[in-house]
N, CA, C and O atoms as CSV, one atom per row, in Angstrom:
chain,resi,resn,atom,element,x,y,z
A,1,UNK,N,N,119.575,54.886,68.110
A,1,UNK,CA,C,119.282,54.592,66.737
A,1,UNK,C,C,118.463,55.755,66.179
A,1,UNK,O,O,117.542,56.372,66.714
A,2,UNK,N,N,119.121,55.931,64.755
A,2,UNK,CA,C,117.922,57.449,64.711
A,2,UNK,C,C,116.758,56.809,63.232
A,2,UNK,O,O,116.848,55.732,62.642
A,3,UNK,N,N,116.033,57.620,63.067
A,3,UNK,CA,C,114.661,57.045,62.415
A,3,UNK,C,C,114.747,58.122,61.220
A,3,UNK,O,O,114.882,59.342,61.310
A,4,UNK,N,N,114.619,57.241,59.973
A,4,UNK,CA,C,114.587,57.470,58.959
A,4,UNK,C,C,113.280,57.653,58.213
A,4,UNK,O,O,112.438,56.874,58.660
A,5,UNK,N,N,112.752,58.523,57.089
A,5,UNK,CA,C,111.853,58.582,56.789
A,5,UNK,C,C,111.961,58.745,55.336
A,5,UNK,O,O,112.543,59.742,54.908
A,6,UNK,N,N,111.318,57.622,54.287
A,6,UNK,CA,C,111.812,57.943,52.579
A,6,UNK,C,C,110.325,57.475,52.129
A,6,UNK,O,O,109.483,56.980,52.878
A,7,UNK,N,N,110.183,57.742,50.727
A,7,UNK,CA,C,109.173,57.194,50.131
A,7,UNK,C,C,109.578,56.159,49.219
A,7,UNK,O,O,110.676,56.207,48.664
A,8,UNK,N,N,108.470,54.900,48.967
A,8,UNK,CA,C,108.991,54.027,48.064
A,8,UNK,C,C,107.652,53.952,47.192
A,8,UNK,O,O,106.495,54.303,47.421
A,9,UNK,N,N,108.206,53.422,46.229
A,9,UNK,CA,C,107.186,52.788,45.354
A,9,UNK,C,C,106.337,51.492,45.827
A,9,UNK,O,O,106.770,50.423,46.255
A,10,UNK,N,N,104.753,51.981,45.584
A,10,UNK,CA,C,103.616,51.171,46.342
A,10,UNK,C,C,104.594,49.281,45.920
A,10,UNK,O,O,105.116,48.511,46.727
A,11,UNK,N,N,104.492,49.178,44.666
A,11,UNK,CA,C,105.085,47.783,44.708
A,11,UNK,C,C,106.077,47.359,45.419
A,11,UNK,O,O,106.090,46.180,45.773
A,12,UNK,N,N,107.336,48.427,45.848
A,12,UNK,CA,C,108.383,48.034,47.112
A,12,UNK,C,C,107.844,47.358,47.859
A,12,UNK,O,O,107.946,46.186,48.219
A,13,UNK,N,N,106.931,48.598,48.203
A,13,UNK,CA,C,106.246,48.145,49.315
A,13,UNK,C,C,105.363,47.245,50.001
A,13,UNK,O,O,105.201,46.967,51.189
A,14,UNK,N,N,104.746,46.800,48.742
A,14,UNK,CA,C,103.546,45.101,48.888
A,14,UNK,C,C,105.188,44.465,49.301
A,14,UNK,O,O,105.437,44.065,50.438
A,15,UNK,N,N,106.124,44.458,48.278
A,15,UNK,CA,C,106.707,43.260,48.447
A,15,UNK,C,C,107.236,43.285,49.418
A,15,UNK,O,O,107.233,42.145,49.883
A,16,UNK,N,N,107.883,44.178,50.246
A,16,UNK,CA,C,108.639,44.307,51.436
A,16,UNK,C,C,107.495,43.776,52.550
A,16,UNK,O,O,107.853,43.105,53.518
A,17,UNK,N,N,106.001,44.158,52.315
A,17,UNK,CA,C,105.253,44.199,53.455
A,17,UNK,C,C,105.246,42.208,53.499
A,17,UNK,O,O,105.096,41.509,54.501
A,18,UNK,N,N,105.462,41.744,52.049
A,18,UNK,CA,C,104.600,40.214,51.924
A,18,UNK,C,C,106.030,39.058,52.781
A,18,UNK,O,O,105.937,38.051,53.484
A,19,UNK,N,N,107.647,40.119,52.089
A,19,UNK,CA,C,108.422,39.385,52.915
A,19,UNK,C,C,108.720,39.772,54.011
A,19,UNK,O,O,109.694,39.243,54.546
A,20,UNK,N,N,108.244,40.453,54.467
A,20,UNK,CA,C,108.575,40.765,55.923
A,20,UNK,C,C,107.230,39.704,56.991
A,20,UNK,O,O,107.425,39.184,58.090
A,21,UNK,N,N,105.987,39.687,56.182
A,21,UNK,CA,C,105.626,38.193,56.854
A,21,UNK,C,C,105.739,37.052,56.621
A,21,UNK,O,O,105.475,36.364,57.607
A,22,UNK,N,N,106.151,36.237,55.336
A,22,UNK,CA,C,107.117,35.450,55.710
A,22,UNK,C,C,108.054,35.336,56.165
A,22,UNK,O,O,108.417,34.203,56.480
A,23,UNK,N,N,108.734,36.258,56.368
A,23,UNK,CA,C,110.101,35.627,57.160
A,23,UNK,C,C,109.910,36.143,58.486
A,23,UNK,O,O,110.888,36.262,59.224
A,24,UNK,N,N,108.627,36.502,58.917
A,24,UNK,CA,C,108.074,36.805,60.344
A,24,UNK,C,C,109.283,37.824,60.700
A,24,UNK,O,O,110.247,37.262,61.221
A,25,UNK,N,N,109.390,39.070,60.532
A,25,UNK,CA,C,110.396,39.752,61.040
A,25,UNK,C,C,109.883,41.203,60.651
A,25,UNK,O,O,109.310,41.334,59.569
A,26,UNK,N,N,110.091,42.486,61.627
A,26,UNK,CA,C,109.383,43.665,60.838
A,26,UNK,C,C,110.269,44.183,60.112
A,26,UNK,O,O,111.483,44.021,60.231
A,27,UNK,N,N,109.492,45.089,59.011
A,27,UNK,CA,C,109.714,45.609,58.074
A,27,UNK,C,C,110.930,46.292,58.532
A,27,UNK,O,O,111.858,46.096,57.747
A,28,UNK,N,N,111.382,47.364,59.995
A,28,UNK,CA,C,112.413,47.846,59.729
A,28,UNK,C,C,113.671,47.314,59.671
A,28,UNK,O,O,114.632,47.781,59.060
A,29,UNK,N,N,113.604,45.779,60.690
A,29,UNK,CA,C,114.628,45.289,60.134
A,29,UNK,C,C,115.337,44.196,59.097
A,29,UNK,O,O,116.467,43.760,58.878
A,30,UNK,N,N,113.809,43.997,58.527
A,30,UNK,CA,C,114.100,43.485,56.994
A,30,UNK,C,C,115.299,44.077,56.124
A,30,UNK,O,O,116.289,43.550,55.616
A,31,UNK,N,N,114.611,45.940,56.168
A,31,UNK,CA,C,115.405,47.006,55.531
A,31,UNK,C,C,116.528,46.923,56.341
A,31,UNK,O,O,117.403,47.608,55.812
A,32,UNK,N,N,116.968,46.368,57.468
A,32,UNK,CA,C,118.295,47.174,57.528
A,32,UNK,C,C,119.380,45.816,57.732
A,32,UNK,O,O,120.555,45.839,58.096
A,33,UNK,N,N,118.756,44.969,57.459
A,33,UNK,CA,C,119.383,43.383,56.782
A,33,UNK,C,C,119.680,43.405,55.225
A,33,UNK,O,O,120.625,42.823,54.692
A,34,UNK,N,N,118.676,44.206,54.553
A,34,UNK,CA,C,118.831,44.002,53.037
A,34,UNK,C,C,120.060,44.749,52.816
A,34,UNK,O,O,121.122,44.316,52.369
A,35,UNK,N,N,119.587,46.697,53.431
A,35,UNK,CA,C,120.765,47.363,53.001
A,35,UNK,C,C,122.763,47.037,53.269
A,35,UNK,O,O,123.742,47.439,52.640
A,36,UNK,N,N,122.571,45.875,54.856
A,36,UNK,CA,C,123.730,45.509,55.133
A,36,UNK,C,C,124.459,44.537,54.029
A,36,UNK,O,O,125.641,44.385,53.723
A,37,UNK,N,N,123.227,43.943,53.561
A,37,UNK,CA,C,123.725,42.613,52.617
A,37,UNK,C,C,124.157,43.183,51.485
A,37,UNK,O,O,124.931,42.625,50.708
A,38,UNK,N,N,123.553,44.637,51.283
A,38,UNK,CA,C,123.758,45.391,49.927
A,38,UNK,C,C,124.650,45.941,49.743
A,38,UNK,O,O,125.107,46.152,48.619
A,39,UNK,N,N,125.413,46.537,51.402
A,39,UNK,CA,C,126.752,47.178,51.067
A,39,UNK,C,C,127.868,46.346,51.491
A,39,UNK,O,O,128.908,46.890,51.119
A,40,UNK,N,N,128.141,45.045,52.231
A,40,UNK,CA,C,128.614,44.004,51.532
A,40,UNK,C,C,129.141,44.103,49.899
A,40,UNK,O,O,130.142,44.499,49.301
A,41,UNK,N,N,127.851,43.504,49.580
A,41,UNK,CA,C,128.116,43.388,48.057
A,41,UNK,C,C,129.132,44.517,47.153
A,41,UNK,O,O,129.914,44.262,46.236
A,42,UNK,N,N,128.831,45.696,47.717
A,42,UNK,CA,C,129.366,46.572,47.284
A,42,UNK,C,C,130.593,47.131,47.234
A,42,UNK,O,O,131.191,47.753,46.355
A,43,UNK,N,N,131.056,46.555,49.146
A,43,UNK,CA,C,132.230,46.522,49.162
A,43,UNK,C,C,133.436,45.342,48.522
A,43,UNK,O,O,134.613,45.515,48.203
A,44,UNK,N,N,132.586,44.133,48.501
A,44,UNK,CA,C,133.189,43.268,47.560
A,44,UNK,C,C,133.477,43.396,45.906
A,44,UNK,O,O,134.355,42.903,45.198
A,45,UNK,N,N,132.450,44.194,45.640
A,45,UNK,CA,C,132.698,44.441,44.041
A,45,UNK,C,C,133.491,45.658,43.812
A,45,UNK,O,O,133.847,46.058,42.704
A,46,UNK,N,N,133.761,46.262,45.034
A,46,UNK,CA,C,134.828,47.894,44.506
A,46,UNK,C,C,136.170,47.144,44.937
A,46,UNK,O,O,137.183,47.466,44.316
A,47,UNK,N,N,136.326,45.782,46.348
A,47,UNK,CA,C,137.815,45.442,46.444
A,47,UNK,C,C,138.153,44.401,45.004
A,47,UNK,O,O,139.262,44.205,44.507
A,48,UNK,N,N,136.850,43.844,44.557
A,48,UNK,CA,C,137.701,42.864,43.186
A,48,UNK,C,C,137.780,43.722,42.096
A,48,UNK,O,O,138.725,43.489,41.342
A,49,UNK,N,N,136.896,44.849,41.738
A,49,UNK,CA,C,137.846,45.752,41.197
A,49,UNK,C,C,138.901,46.576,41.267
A,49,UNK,O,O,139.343,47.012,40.204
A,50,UNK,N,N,139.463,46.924,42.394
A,50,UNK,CA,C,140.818,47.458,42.316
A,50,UNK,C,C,142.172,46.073,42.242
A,50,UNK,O,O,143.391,46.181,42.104
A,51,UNK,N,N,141.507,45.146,42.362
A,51,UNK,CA,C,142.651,44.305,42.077
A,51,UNK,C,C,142.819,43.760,40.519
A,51,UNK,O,O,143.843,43.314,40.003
A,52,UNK,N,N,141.389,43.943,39.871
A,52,UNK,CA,C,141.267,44.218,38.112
A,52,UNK,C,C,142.519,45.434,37.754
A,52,UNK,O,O,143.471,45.227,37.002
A,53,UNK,N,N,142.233,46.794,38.532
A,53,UNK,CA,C,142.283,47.547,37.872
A,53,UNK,C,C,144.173,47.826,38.413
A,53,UNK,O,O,144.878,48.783,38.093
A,54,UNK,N,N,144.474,46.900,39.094
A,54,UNK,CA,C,145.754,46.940,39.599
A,54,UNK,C,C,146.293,45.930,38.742
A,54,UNK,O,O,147.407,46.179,38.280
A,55,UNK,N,N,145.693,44.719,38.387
A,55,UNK,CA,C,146.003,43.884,37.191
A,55,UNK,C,C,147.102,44.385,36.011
A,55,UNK,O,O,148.204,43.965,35.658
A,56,UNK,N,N,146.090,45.687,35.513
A,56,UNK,CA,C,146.066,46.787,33.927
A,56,UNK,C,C,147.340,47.796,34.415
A,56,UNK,O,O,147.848,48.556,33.591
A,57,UNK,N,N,147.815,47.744,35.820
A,57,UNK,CA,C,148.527,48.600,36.119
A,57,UNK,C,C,149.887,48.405,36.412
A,57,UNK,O,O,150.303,48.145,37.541
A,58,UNK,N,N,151.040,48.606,34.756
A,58,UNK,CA,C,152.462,48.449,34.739
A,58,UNK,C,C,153.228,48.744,36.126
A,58,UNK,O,O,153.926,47.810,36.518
A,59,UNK,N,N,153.205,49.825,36.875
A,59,UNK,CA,C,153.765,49.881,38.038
A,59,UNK,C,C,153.451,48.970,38.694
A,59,UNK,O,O,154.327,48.251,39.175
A,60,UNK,N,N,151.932,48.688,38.945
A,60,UNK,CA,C,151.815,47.559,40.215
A,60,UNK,C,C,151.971,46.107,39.876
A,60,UNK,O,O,151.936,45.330,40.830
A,61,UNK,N,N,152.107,45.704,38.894
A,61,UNK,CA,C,152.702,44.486,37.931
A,61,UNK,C,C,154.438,44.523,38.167
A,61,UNK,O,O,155.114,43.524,38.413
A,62,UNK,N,N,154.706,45.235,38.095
A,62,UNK,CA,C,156.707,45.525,38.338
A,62,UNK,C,C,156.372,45.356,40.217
A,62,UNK,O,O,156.888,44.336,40.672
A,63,UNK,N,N,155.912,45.871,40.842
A,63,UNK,CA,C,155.905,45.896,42.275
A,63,UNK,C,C,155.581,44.739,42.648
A,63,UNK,O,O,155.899,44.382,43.782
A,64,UNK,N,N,154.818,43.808,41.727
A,64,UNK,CA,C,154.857,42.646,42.468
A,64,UNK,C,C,155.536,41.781,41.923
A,64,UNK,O,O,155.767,40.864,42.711
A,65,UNK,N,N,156.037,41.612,40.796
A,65,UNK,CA,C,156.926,40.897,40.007
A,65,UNK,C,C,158.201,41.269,40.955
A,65,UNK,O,O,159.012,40.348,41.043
A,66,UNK,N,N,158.479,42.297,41.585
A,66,UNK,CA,C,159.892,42.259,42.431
A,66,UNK,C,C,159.487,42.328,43.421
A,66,UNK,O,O,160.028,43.153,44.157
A,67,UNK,N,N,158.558,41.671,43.869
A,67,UNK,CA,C,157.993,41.098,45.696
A,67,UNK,C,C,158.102,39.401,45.478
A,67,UNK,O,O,158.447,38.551,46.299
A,68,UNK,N,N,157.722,39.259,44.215
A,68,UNK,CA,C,157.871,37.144,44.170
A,68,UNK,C,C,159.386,37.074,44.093
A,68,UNK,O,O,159.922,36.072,44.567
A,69,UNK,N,N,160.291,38.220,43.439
A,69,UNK,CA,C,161.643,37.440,43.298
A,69,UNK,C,C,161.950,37.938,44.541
A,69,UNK,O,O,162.552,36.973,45.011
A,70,UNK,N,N,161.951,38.681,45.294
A,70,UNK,CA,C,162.312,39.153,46.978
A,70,UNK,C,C,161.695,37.583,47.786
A,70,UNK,O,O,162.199,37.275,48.866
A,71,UNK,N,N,160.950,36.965,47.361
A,71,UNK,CA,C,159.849,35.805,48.088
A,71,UNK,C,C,160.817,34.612,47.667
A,71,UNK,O,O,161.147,33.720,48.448
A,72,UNK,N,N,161.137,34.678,46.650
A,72,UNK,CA,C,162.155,33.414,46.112
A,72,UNK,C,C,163.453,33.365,46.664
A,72,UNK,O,O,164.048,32.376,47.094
A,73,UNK,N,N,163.897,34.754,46.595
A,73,UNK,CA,C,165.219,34.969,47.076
A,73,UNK,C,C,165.464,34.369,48.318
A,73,UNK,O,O,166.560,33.831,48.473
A,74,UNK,N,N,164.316,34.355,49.601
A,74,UNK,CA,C,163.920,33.928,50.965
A,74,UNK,C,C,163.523,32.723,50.984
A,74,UNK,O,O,163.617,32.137,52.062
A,75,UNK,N,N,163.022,32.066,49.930
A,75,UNK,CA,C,162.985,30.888,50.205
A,75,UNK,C,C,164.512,29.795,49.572
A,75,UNK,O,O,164.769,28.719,50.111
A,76,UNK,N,N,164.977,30.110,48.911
A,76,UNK,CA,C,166.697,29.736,48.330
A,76,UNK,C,C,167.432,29.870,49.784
A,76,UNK,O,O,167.973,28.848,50.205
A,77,UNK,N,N,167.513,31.451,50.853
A,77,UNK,CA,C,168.175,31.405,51.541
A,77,UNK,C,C,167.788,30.341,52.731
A,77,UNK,O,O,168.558,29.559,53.288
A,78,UNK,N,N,166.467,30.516,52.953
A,78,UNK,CA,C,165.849,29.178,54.012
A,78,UNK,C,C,166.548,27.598,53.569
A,78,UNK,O,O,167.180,26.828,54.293
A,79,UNK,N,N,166.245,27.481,52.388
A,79,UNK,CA,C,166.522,25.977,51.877
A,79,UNK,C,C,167.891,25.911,52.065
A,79,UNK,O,O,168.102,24.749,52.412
A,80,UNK,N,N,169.126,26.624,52.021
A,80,UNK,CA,C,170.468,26.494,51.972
A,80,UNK,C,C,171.080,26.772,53.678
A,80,UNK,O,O,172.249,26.903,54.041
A,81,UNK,N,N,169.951,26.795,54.414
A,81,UNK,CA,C,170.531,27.066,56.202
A,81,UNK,C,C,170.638,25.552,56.496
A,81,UNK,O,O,171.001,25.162,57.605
């Protein structure tokens, strides 16, 4: 594990110091619970935006509009075996 060294602002820091004794756990891995939870988040908000931004997008609207009738087509041939 390698060791990091940054400066924060004194108020970060009360507050990091006040929850890191309530939740009885040290400070470094408070920080490296928060930052996991943070890039989570992050990766969730860049995958529901590309599916926004695939929404707005005529090609990928035609690509899937002819993946449901390819999906229909397969289910007509299932139902008629």
């Amino acid at each position: 594990m390698a060791t990091f060294t940054s400066s924060l602002p004194d108020e970060l820091l009360d507050t990091l110091a006040k929850m890191a004794r309530e939740l009885k756990m040290p400070k470094n891995k408070l920080i490296e619970k928060v930052l996991q939870h943070y890039f989570e988040q992050i990766e969730k908000t860049q995958y529901a935006n590309s599916f926004k931004r695939a929404a707005n997008d005529p090609e990928m609207l035609e690509l899937a509009e002819e993946g449901i009738e390819d999906w229909f087509r397969i289910l007509e041939e299932l139902e008629n075996e």
